[in-house]
N, C-alpha and C positions, 0 to 999 in steps of 0.2 A: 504494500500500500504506500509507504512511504515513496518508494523508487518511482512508482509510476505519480505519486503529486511532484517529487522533484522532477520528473520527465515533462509533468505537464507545463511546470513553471518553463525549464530550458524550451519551451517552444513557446507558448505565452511573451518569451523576452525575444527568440528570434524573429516571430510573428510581429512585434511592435515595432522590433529594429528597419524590417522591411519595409514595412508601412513610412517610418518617419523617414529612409533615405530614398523614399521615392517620391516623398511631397517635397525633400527639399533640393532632388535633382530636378523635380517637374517644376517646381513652384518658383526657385532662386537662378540666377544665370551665373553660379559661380564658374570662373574659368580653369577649372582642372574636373578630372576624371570620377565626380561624385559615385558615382554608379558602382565605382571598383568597391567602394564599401559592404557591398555586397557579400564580399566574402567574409566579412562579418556573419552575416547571415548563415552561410553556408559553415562555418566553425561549428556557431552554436550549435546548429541543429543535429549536428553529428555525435554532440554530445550524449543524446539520447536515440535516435535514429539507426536506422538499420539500413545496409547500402542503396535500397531503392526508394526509400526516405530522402537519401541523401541525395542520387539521383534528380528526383522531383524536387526538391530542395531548390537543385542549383538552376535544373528548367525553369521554375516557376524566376528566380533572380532574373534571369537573363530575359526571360519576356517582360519583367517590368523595366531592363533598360530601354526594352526597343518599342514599350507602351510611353516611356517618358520623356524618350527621342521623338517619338513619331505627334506626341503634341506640343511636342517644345518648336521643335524644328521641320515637322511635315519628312518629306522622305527626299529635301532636297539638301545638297550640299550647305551647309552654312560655315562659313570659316575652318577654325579647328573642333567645331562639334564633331565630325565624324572622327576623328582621330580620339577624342574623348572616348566617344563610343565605342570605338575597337577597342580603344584597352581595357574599357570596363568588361566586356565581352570576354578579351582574352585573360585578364586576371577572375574572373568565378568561374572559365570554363579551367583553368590551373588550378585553383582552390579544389575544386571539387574533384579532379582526377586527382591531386594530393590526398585530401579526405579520405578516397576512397581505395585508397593504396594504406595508407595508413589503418584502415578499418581491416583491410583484407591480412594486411599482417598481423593484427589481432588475436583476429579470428584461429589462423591459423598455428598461433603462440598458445590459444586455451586448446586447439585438437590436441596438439603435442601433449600439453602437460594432461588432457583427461588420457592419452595413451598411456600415458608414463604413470599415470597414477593407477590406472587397468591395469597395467603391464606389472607394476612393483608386486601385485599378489602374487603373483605366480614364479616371475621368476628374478632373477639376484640383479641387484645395481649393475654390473657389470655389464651382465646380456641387455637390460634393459635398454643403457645408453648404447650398443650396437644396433638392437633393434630399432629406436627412433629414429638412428641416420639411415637407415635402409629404407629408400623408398619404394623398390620395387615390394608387392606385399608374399609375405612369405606363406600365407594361411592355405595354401594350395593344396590338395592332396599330393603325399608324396612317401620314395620310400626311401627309408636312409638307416645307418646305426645308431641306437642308441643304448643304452647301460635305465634299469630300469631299478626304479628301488620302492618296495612298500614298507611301510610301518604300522604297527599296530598296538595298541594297549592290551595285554593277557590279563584278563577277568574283569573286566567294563562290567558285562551283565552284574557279575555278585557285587563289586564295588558300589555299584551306583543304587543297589539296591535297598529300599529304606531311607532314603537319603534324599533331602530337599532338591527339586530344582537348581535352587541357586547354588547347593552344593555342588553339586556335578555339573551343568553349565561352569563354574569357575576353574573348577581342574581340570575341564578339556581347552578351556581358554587360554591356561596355563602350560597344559600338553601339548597343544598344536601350537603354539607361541616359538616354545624351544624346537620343537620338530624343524618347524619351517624355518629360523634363525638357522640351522645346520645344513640346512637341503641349501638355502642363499651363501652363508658361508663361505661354499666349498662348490659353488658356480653351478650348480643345481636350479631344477622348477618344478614348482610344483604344478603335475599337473590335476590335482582334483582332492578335496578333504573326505574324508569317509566315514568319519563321525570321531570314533575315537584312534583316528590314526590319516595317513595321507598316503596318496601316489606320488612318488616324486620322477624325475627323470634328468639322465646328462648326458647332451649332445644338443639332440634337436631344441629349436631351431638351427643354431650354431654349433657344429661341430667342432670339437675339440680333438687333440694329441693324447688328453689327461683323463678321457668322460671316467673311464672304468677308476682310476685311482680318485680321482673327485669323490667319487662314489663310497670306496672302500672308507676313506678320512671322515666323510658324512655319517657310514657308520658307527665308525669310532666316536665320532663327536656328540653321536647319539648319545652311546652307552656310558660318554662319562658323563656327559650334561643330567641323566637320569638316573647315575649315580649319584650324583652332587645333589640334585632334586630330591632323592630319598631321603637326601641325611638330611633336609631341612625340613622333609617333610615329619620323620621321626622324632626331631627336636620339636614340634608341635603337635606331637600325639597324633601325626595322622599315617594313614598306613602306607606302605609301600608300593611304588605302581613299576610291573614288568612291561617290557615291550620284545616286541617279536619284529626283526628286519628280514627279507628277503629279497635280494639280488638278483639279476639276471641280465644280462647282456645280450643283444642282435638285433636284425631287422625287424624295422615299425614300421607302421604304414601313420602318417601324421596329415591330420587335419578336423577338416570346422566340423562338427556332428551338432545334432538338436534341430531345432524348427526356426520359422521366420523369425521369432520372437526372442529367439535364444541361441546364441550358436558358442562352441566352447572349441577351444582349438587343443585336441586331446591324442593320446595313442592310442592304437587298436591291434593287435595282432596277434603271434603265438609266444614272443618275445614277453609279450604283459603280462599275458594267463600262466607262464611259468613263474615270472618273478612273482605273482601273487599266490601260489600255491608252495612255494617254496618259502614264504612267512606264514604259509598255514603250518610247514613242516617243524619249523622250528617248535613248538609245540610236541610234538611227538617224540623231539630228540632232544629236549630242553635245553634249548642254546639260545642263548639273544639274538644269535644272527649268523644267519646260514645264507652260501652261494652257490654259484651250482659252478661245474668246470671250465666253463664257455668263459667267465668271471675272472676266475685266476689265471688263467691263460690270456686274457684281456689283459691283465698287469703287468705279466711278464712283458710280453709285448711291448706296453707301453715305459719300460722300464722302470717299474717298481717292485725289484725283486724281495726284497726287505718289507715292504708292506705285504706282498703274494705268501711272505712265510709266516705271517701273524693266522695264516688259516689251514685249519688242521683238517685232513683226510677224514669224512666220516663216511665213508663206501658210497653202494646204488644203492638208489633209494628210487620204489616207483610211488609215484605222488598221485594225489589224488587226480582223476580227471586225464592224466597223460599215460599213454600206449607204452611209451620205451620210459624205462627208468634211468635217471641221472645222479654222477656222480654228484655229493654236494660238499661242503667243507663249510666249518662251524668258524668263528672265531674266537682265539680261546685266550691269546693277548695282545698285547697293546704292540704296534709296529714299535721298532726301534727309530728307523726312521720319519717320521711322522710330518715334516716340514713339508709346508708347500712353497711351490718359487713363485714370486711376484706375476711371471709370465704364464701360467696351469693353460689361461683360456685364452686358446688362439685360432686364428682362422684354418678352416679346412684346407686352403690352395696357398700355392708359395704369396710368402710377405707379407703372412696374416692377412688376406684377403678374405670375405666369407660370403658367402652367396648361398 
């Protein structure tokens, strides 16, 4: 309410400004370029106005110099009137293409930042500031690698059971908080919350050199953030909460799913459904965080041999839902090497280029 009385005042005052420099171009014979005043008009009105406001703004100026010409002077030459006239012409028809340049960069300064501020849920500062200089759009269907990781809370059901709303609303508030602080961290996105836990992913959009070790250090940053969470939560007499991570790395098929109304730029494939039945597994072998071979073999690869031996052999395993059983591997300590270098997130093609 307020915005639109100060909107109305800002035209109330551009509307009177017109009016008095077109009685006192029509009315007085001063000798310069009254009329350029106009862009006066053309300022105000911008203040509140929207580009075809602004537009008609500057039309509506410029017929009242050639309504204030044509009874001052008729449509014939008079001295330096027409040279008046042209410049009042050519300065509101400049106003107004400035105005409307200025508006159009606006505009397109608030898309950026609701991107950027779309963009920050999901995934880390980093990808983010690549993502906004990319203007070709990346939401395409398409198929590429990526390293996939789920989390989960072990025993939500019985936890929350008995227990207020606002109690359980604040400790998943709390649990998705640090989950997704770790998924960012460590150049991660997430792509989707699942109540009491996340899907997260590393590579796509932008591929990286590091996806699979990103991944591995996210784990870890997991399991000590939720260590450290326990013990604060035990110093307040509240209980302990486990979490179940499962890993998996390869081909995704990435793009927009949902309806007109709603679109989510998410993964789909066989790459998903393993990494999410491989955090159901963990469960049955009771380990924090279990990968499958495709994973460790990822790090070696990627040269991280020293984090590749933080995980320990626990055989085949056939998992629920898949045909051939896969080897998995638990994590049972803490890498020795643990650093990450300034550089982890780089482009797929030579020179850090990404597309």
């Amino acid at each position: 309410m307020l915005r639109c009385l100060a909107g109305l005042r800002s035209l109330s005052v551009a509307v009177a400004l017109a009016a008095g420099i077109f009685l006192i171009d029509t009315l007085t014979s001063l000798h310069f370029a009254v009329a350029s005043l106009y862009v006066i008009v053309v300022l105000v009105s911008a203040h509140d106005l929207h580009r075809r406001g602004i537009v008609t703004t500057g039309v509506t100026c410029a017929l009242l110099t050639v309504l204030s010409y044509a009874l001052m002077h008729g449509f014939e030459a008079d001295g330096v009137a027409p040279l008046r006239f042209g410049v009042s012409l050519i300065s509101i028809l400049i106003a107004t293409i400035l105005v409307l340049r200025n508006v159009s960069a606006n505009l397109r300064v608030e898309e950026v930042e609701r991107q950027r501020a779309n963009l920050t849920r999901f995934f880390s500062p980093k990808i983010v500031d690549q993502l906004v200089d990319i203007r070709a759009p990346f939401s395409f269907a398409r198929r590429q690698p990526a390293t996939v990781l789920f989390v989960d809370m072990i025993g939500f059901t019985a936890y929350s059971s008995g227990k207020s709303p606002d109690v359980v609303i604040s400790m998943l508030r709390d649990l998705l908080q640090l989950l997704s602080e770790a998924v960012f961290s460590n150049h991660g996105s997430v792509d989707k919350y699942l109540g009491d836990g996340l899907m997260a992913f590393f590579g796509p959009p932008l591929t990286s050199r590091r996806d699979a070790t990103n991944a591995a250090l996210c784990a870890l940053e997991i399991v000590n953030s939720i260590e450290c969470w326990n013990q604060r939560r035990v110093r307040c007499n509240k209980a302990a909460v486990r979490i179940a991570v499962g890993i998996h790395c390869g081909e995704v098929v990435q793009g927009d799913v949902g309806s007109e109304r709603r679109l989510e730029l998410t993964l789909v494939g066989d790459t998903v459904n393993i990494a999410s039945r491989v955090e159901a597994h963990c469960r049955i072998i009771d380990a924090p965080v279990l990968v499958t071979e495709n994973f460790v073999e990822a790090l070696l690869v990627e040269g991280s041999p020293e984090i590749a031996k933080a995980f320990v052999d626990e055989g085949v395993h056939l998992l629920r839902g898949c045909k051939e059983p896969i080897r998995l591997f638990s994590m049972r300590q803490e890498p020795r090497s643990a650093r990450r270098p300034d550089d982890w997130l780089v482009g797929s093609r030579p020179g850090g280029e990404v597309g």
